[in-house]
PDB file of N, CA, C and O in Angstrom:
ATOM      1  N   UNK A   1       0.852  -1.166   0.000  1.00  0.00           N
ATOM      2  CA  UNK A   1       0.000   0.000   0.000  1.00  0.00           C
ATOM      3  C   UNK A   1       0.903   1.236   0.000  1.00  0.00           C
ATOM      4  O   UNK A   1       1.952   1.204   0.643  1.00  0.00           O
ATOM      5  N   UNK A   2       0.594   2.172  -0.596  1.00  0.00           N
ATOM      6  CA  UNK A   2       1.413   3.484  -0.912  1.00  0.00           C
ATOM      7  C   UNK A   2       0.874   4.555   0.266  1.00  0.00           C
ATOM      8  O   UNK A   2      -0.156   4.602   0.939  1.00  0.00           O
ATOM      9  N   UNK A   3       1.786   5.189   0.204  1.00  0.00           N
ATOM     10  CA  UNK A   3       1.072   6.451   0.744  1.00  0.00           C
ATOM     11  C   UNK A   3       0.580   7.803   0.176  1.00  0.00           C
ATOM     12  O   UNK A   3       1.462   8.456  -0.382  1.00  0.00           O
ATOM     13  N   UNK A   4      -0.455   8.261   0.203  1.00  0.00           N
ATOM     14  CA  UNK A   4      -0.826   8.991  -0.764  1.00  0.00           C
ATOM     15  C   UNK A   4      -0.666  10.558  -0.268  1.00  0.00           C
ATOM     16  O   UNK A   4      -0.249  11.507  -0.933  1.00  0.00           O
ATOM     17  N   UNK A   5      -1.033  10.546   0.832  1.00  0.00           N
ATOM     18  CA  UNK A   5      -0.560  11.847   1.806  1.00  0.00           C
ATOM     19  C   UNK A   5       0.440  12.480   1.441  1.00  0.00           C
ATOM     20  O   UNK A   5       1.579  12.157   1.778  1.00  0.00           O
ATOM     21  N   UNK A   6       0.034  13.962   0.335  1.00  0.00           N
ATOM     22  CA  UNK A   6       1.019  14.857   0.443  1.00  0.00           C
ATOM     23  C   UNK A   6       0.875  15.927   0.944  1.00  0.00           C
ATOM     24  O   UNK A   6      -0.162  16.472   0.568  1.00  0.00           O
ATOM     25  N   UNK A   7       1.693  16.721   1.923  1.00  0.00           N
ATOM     26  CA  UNK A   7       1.763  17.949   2.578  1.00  0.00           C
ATOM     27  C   UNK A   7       2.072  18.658   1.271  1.00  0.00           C
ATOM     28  O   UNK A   7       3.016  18.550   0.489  1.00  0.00           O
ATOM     29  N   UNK A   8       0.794  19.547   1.277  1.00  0.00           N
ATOM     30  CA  UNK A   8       1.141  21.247   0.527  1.00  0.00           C
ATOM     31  C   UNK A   8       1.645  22.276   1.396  1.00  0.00           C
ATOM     32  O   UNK A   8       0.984  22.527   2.404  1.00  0.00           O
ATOM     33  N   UNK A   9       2.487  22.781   1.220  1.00  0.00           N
ATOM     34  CA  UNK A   9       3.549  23.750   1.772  1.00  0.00           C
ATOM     35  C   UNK A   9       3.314  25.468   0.806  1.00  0.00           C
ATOM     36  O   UNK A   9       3.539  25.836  -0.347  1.00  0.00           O
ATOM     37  N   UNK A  10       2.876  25.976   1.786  1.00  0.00           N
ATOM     38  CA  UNK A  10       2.359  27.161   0.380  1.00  0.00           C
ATOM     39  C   UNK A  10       3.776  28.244   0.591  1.00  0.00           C
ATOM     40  O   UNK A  10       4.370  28.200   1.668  1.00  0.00           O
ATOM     41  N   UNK A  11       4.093  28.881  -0.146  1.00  0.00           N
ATOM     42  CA  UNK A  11       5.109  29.519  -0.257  1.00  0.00           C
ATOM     43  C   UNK A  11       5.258  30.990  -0.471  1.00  0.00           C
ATOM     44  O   UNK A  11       6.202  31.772  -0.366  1.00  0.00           O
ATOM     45  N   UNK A  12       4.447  31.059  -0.688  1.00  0.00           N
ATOM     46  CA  UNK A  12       4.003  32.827  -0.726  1.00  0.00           C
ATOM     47  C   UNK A  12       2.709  33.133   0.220  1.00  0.00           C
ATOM     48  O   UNK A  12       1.546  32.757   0.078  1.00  0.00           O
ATOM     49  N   UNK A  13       3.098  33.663   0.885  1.00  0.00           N
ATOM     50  CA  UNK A  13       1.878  33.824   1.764  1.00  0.00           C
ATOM     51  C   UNK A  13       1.889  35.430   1.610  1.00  0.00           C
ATOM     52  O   UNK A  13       3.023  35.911   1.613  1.00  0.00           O
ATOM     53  N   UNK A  14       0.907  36.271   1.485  1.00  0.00           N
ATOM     54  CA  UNK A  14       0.720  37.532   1.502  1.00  0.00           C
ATOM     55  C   UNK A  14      -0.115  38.176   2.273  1.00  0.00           C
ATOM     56  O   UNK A  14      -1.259  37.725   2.239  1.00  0.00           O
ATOM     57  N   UNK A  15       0.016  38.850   2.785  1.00  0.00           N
ATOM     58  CA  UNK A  15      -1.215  39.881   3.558  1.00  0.00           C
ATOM     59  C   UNK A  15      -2.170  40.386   2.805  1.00  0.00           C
ATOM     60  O   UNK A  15      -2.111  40.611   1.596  1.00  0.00           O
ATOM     61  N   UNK A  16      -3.302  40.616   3.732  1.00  0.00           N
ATOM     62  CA  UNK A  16      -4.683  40.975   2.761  1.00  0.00           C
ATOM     63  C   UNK A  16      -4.218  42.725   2.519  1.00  0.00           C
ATOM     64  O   UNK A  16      -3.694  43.478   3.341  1.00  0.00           O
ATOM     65  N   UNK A  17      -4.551  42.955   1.355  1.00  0.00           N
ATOM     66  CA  UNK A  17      -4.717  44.266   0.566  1.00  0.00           C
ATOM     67  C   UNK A  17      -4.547  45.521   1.850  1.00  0.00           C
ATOM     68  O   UNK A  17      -3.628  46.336   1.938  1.00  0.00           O
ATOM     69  N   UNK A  18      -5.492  45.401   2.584  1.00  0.00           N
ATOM     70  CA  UNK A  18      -5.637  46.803   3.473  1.00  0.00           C
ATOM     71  C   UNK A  18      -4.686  46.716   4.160  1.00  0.00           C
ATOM     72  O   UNK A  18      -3.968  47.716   4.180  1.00  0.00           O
ATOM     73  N   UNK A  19      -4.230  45.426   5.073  1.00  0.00           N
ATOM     74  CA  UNK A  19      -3.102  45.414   5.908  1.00  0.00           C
ATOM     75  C   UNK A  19      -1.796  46.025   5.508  1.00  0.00           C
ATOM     76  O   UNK A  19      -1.114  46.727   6.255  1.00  0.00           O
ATOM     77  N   UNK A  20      -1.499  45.710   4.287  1.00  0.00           N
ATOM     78  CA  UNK A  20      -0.462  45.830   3.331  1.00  0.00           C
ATOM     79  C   UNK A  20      -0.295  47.437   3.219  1.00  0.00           C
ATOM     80  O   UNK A  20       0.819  47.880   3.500  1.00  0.00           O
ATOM     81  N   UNK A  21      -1.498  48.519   2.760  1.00  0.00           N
ATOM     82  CA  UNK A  21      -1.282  49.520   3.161  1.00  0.00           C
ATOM     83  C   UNK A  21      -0.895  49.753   4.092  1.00  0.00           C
ATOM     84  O   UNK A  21       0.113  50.447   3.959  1.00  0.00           O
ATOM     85  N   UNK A  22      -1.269  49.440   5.676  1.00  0.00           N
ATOM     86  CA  UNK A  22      -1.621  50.644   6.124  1.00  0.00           C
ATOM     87  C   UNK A  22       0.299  50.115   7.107  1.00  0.00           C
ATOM     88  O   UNK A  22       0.963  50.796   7.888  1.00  0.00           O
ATOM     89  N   UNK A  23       0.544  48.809   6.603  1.00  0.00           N
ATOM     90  CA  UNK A  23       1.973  48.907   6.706  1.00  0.00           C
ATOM     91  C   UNK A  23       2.900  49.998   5.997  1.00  0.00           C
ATOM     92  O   UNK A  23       3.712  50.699   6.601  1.00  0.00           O
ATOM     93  N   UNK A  24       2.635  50.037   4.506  1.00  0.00           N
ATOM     94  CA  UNK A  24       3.172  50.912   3.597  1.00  0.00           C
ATOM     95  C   UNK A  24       3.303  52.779   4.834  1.00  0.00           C
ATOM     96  O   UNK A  24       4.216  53.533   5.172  1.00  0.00           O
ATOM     97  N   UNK A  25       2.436  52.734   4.968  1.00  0.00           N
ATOM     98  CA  UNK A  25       1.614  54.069   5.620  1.00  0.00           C
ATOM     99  C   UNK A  25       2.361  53.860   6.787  1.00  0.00           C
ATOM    100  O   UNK A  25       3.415  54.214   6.258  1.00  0.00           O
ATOM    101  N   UNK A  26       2.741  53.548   8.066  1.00  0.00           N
ATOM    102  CA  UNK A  26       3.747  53.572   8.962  1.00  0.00           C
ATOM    103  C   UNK A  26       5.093  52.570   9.147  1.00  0.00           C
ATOM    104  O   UNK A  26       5.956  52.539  10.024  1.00  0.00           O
ATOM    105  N   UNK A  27       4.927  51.922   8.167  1.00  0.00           N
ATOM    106  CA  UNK A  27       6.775  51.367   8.060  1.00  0.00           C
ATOM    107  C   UNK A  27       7.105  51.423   6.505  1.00  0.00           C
ATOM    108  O   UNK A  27       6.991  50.471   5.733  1.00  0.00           O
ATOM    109  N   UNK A  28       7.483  52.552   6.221  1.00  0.00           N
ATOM    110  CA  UNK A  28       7.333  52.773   4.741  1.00  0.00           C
ATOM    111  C   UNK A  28       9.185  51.706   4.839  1.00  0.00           C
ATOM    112  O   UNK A  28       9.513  50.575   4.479  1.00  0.00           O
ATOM    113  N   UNK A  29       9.954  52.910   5.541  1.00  0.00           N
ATOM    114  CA  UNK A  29      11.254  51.434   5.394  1.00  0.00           C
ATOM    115  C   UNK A  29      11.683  50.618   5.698  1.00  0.00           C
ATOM    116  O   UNK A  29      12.866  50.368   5.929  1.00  0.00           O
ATOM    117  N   UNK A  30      10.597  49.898   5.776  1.00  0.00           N
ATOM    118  CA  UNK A  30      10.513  48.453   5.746  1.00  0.00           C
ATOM    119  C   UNK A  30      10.060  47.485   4.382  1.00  0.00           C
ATOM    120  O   UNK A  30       9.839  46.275   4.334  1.00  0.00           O
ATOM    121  N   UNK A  31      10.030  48.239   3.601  1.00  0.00           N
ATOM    122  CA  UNK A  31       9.882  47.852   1.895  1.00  0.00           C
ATOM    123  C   UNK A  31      11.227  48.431   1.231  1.00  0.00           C
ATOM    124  O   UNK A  31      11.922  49.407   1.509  1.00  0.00           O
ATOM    125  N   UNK A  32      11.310  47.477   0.280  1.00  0.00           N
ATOM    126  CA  UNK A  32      12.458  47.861  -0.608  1.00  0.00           C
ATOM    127  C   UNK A  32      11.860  48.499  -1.486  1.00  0.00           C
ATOM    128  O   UNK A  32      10.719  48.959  -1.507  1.00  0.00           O
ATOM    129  N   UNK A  33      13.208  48.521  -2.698  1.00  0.00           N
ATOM    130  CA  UNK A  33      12.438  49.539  -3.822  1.00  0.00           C
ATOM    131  C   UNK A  33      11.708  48.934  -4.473  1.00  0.00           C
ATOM    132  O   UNK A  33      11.336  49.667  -5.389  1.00  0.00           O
ATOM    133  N   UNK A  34      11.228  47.899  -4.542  1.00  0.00           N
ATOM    134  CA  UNK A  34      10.486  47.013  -5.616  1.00  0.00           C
ATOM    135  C   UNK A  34       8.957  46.743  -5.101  1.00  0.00           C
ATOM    136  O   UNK A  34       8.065  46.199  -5.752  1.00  0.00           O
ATOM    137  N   UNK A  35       8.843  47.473  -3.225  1.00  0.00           N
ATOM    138  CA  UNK A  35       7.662  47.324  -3.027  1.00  0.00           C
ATOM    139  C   UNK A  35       7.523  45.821  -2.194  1.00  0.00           C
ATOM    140  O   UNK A  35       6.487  45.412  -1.668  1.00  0.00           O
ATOM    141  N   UNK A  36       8.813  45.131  -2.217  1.00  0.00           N
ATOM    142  CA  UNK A  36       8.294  44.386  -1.675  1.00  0.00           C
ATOM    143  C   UNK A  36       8.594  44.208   0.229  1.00  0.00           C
ATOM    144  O   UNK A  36       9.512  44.994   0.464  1.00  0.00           O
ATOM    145  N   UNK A  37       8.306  43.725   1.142  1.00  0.00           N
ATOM    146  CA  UNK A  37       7.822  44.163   2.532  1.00  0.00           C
ATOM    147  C   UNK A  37       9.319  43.430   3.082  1.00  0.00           C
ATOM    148  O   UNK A  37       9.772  42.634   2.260  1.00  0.00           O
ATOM    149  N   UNK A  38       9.961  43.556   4.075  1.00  0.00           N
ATOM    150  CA  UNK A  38      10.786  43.317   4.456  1.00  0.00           C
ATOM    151  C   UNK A  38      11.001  42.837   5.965  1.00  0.00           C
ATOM    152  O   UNK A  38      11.361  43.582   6.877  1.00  0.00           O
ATOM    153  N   UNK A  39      10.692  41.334   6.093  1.00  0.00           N
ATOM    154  CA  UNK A  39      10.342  40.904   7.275  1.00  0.00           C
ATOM    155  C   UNK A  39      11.405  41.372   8.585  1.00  0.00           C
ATOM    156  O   UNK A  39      10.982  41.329   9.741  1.00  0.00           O
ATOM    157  N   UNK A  40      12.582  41.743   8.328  1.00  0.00           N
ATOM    158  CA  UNK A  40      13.739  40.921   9.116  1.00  0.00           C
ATOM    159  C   UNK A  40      13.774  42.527   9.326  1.00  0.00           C
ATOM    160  O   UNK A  40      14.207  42.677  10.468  1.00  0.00           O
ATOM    161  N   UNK A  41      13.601  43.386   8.940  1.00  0.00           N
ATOM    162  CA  UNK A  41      13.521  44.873   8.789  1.00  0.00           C
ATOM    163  C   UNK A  41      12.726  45.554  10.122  1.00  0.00           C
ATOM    164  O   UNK A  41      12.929  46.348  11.041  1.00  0.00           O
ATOM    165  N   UNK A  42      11.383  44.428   9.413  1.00  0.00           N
ATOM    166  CA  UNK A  42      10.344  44.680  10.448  1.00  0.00           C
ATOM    167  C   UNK A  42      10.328  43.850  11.914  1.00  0.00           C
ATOM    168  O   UNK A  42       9.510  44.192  12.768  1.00  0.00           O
ATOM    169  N   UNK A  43      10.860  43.225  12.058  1.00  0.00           N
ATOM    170  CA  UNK A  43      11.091  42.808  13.010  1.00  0.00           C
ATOM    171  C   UNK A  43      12.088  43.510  13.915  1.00  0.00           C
ATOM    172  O   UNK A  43      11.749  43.826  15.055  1.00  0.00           O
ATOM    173  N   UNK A  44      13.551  43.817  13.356  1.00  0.00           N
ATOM    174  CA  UNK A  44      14.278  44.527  13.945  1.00  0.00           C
ATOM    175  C   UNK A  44      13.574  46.094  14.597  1.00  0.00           C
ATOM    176  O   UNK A  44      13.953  46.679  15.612  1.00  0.00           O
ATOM    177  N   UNK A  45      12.681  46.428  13.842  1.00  0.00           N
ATOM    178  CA  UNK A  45      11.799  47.847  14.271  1.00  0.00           C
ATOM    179  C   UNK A  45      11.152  47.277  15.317  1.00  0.00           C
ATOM    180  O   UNK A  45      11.341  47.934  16.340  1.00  0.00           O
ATOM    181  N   UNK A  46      10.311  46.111  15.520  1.00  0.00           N
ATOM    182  CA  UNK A  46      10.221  46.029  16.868  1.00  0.00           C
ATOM    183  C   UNK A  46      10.187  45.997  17.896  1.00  0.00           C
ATOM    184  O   UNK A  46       9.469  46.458  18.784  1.00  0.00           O
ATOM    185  N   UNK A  47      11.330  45.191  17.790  1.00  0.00           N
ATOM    186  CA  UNK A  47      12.799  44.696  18.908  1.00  0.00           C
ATOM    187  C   UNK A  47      13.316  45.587  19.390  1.00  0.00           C
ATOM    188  O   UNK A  47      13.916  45.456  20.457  1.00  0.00           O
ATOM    189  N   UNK A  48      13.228  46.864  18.685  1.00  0.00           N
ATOM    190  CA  UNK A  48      13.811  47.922  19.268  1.00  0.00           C
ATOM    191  C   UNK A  48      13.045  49.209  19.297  1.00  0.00           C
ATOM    192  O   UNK A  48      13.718  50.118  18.810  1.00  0.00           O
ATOM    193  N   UNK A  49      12.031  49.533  19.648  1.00  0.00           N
ATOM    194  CA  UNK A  49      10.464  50.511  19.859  1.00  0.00           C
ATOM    195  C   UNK A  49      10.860  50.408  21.498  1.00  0.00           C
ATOM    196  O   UNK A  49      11.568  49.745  22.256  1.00  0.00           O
ATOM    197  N   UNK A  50      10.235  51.143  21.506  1.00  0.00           N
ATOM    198  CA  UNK A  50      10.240  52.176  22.993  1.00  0.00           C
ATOM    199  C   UNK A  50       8.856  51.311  23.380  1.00  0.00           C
ATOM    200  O   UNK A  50       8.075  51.792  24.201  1.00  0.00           O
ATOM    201  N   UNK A  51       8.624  50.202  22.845  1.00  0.00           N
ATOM    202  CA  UNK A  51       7.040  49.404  23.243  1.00  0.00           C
ATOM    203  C   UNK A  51       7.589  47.895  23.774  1.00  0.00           C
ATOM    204  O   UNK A  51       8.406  47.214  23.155  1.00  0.00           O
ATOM    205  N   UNK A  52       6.996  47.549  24.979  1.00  0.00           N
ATOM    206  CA  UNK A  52       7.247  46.543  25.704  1.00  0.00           C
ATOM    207  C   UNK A  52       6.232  45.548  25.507  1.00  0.00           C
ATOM    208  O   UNK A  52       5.269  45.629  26.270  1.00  0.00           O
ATOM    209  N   UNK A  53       6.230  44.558  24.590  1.00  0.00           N
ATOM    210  CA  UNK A  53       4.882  43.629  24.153  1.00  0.00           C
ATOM    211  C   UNK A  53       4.971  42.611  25.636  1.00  0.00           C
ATOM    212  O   UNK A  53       3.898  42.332  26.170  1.00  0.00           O
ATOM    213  N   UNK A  54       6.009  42.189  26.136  1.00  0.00           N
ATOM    214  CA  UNK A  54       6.100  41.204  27.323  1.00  0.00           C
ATOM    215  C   UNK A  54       5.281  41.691  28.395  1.00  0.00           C
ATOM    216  O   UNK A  54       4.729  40.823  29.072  1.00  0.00           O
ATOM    217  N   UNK A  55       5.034  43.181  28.766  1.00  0.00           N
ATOM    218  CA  UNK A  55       4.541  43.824  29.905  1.00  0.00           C
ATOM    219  C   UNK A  55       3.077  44.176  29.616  1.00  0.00           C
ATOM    220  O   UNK A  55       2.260  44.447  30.496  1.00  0.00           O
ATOM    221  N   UNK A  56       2.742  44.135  27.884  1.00  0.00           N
ATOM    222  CA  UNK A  56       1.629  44.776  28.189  1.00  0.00           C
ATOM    223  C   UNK A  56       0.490  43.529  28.390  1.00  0.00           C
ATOM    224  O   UNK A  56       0.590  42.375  27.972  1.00  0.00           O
ATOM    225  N   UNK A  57      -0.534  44.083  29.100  1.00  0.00           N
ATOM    226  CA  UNK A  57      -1.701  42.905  29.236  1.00  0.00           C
ATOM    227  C   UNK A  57      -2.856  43.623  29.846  1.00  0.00           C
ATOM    228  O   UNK A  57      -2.561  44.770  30.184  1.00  0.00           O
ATOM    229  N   UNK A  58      -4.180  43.247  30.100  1.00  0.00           N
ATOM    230  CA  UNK A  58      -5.377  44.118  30.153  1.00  0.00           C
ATOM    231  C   UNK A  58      -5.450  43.536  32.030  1.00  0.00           C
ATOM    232  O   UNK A  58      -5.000  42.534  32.585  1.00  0.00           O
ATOM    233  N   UNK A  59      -6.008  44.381  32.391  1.00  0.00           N
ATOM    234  CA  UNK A  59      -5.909  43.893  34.170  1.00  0.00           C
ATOM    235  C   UNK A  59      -7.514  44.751  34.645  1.00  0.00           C
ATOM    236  O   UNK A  59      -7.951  45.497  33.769  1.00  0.00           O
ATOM    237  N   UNK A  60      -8.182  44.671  35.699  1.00  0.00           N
ATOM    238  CA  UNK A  60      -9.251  45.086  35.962  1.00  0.00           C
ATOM    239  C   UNK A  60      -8.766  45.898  37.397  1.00  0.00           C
ATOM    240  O   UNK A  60      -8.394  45.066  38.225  1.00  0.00           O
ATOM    241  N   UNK A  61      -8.674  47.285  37.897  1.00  0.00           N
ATOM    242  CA  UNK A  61      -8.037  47.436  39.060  1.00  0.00           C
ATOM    243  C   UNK A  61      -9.512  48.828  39.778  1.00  0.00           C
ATOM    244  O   UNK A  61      -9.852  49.808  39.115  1.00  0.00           O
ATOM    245  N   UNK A  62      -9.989  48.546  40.928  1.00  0.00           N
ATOM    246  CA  UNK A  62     -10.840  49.129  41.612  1.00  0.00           C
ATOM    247  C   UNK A  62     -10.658  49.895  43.067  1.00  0.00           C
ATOM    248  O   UNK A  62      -9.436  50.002  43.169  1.00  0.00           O
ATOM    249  N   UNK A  63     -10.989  50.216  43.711  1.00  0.00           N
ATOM    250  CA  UNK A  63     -10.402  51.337  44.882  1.00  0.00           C
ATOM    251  C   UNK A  63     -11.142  49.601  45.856  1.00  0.00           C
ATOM    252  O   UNK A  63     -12.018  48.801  45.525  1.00  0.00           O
ATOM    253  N   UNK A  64     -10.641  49.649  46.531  1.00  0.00           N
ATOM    254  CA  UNK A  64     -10.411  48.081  47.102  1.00  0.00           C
ATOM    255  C   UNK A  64     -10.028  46.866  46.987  1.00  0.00           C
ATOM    256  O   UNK A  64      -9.995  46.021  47.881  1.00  0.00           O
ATOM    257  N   UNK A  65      -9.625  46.709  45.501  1.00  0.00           N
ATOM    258  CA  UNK A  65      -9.222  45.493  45.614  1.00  0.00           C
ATOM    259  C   UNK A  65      -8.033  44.869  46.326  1.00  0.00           C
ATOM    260  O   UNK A  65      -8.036  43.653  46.519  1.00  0.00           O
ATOM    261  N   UNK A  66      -7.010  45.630  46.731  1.00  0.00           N
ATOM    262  CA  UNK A  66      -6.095  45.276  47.869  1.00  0.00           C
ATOM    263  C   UNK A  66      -6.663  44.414  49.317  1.00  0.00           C
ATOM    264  O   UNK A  66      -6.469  43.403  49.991  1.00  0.00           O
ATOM    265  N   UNK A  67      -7.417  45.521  49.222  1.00  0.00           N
ATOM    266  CA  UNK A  67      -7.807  44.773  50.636  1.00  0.00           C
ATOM    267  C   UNK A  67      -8.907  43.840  50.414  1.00  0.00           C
ATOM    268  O   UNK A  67      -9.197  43.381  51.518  1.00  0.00           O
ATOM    269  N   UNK A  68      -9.711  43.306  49.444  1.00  0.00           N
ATOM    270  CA  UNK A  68     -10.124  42.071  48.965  1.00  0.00           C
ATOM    271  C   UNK A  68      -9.257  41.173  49.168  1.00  0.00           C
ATOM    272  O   UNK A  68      -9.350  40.325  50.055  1.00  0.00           O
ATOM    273  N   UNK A  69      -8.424  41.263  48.445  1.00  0.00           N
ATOM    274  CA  UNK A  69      -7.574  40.246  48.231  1.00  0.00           C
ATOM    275  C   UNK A  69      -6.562  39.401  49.387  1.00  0.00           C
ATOM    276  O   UNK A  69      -5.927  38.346  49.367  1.00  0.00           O
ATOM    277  N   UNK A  70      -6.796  40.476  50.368  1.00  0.00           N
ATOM    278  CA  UNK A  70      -6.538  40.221  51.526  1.00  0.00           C
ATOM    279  C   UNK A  70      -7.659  39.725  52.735  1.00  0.00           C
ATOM    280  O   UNK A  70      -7.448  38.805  53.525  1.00  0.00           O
ATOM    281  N   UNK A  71      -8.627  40.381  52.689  1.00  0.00           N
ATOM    282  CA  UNK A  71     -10.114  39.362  53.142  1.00  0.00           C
ATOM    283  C   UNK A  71     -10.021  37.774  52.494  1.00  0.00           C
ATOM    284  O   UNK A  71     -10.433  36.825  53.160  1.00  0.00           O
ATOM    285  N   UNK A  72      -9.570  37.630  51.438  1.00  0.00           N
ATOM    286  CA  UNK A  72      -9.986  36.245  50.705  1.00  0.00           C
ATOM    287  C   UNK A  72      -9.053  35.418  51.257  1.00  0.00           C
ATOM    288  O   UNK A  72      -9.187  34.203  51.402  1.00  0.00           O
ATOM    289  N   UNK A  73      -8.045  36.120  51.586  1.00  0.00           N
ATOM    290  CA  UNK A  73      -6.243  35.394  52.574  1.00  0.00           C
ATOM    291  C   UNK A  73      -7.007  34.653  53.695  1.00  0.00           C
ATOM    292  O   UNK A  73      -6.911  33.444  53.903  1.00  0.00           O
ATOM    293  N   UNK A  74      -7.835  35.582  54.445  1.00  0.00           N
ATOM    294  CA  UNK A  74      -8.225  35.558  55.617  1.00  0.00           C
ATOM    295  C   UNK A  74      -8.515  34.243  56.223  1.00  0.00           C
ATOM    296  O   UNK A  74      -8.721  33.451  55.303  1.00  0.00           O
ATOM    297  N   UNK A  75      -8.603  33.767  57.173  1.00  0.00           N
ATOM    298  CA  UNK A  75      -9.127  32.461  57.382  1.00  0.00           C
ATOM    299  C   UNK A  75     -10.975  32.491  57.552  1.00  0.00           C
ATOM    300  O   UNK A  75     -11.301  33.467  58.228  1.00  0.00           O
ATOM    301  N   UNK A  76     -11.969  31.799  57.173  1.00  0.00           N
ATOM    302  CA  UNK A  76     -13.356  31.651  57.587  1.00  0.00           C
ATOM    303  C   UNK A  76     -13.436  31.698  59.086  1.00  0.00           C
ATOM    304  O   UNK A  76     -13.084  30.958  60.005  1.00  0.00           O
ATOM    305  N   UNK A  77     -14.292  33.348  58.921  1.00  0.00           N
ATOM    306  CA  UNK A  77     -14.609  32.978  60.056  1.00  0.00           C
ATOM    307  C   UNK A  77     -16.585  32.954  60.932  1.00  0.00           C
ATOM    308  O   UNK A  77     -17.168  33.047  62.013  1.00  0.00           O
ATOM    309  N   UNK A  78     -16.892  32.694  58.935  1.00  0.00           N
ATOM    310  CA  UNK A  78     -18.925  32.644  59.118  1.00  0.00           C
ATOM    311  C   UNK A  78     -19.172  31.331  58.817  1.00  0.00           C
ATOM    312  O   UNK A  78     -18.917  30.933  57.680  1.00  0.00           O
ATOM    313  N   UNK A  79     -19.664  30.527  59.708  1.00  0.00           N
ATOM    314  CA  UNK A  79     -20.439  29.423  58.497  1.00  0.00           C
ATOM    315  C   UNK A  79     -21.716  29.556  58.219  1.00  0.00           C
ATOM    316  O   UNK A  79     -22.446  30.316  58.855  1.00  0.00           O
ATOM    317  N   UNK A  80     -22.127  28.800  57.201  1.00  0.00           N
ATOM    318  CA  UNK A  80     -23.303  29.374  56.553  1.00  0.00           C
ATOM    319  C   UNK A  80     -23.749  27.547  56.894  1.00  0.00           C
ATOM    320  O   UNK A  80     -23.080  26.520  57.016  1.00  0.00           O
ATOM    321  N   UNK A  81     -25.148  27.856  56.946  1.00  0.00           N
ATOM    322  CA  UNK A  81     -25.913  27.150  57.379  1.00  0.00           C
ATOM    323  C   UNK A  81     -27.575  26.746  57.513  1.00  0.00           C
ATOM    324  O   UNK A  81     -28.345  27.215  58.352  1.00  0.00           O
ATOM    325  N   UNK A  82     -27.838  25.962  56.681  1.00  0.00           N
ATOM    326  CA  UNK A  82     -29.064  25.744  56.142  1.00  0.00           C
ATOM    327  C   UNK A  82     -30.459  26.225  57.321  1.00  0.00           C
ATOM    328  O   UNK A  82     -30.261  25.302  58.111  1.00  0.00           O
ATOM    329  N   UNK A  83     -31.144  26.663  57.674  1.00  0.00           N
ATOM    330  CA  UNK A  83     -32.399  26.902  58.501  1.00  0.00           C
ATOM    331  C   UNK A  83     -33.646  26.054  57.969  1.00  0.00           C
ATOM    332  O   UNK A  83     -34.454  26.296  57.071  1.00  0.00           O
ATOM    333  N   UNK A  84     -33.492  24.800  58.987  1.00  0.00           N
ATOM    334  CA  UNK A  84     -34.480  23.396  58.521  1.00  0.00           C
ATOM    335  C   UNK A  84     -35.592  24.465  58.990  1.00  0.00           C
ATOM    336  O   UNK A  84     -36.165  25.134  58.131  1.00  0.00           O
ATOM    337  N   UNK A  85     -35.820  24.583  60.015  1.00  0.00           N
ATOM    338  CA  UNK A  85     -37.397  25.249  60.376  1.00  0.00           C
ATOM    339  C   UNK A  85     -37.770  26.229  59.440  1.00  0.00           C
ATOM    340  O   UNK A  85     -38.989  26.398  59.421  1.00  0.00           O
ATOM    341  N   UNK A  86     -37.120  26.951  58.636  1.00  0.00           N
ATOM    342  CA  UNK A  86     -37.889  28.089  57.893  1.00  0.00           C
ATOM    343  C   UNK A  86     -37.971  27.114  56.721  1.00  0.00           C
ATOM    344  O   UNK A  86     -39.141  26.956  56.374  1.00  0.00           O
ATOM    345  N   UNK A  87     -37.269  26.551  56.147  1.00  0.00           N
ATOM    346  CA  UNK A  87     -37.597  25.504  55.055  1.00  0.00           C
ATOM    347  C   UNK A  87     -38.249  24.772  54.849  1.00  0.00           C
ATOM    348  O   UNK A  87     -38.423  24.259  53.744  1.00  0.00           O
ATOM    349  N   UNK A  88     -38.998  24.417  56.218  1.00  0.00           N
ATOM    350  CA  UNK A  88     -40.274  23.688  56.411  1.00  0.00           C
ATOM    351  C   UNK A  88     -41.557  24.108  56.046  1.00  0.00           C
ATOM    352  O   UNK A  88     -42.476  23.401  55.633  1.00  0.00           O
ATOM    353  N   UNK A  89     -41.545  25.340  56.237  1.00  0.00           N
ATOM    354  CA  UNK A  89     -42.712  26.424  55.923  1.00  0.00           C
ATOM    355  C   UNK A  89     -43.031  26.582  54.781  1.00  0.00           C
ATOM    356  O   UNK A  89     -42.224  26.517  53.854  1.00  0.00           O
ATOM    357  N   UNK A  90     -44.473  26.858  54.623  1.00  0.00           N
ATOM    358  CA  UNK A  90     -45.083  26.648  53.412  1.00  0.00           C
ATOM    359  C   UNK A  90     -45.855  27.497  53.170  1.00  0.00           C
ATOM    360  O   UNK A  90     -46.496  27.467  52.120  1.00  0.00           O
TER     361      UNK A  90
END
């Protein structure tokens, strides 16, 4: 029995149309003269931006949550506890 399984490997991969501008539009040198985009270019512009991608991240922060977070440390000190007699009631 053969194997028929071939991996397609695509080789040009391009960005969609608008993206492609609006690169043109803030990393103009990062294209050569022929227009075409220059990965290793763009990457190095990265790597070196005054922008920290490792640090940034979305966080939720409120005028208490410190001390939440410190109530939740806390050890229990309510138990909660079912009331058979009112549950009886009808």
């Amino acid at each position: 029995m053969t194997n028929t399984n071939k991996q397609n490997i695509t080789g040009s991969i391009k960005a969609p149309k608008d993206n492609l501008e609006k690169l043109k539009k803030d990393f103009p040198h990062c294209f050569d003269k022929n227009g075409n985009f220059d990965f290793e270019k763009f990457k190095h512009e990265l790597e070196t931006s005054e922008i920290n991608f490792s640090k940034e991240s979305y966080g939720m922060d409120w005028l208490g949550k410190s001390y939440a977070r410190l109530l939740a440390s806390d050890e229990t000190s309510t138990l909660l506890k079912e009331n058979e007699e009112w549950n009886e009631k009808k």
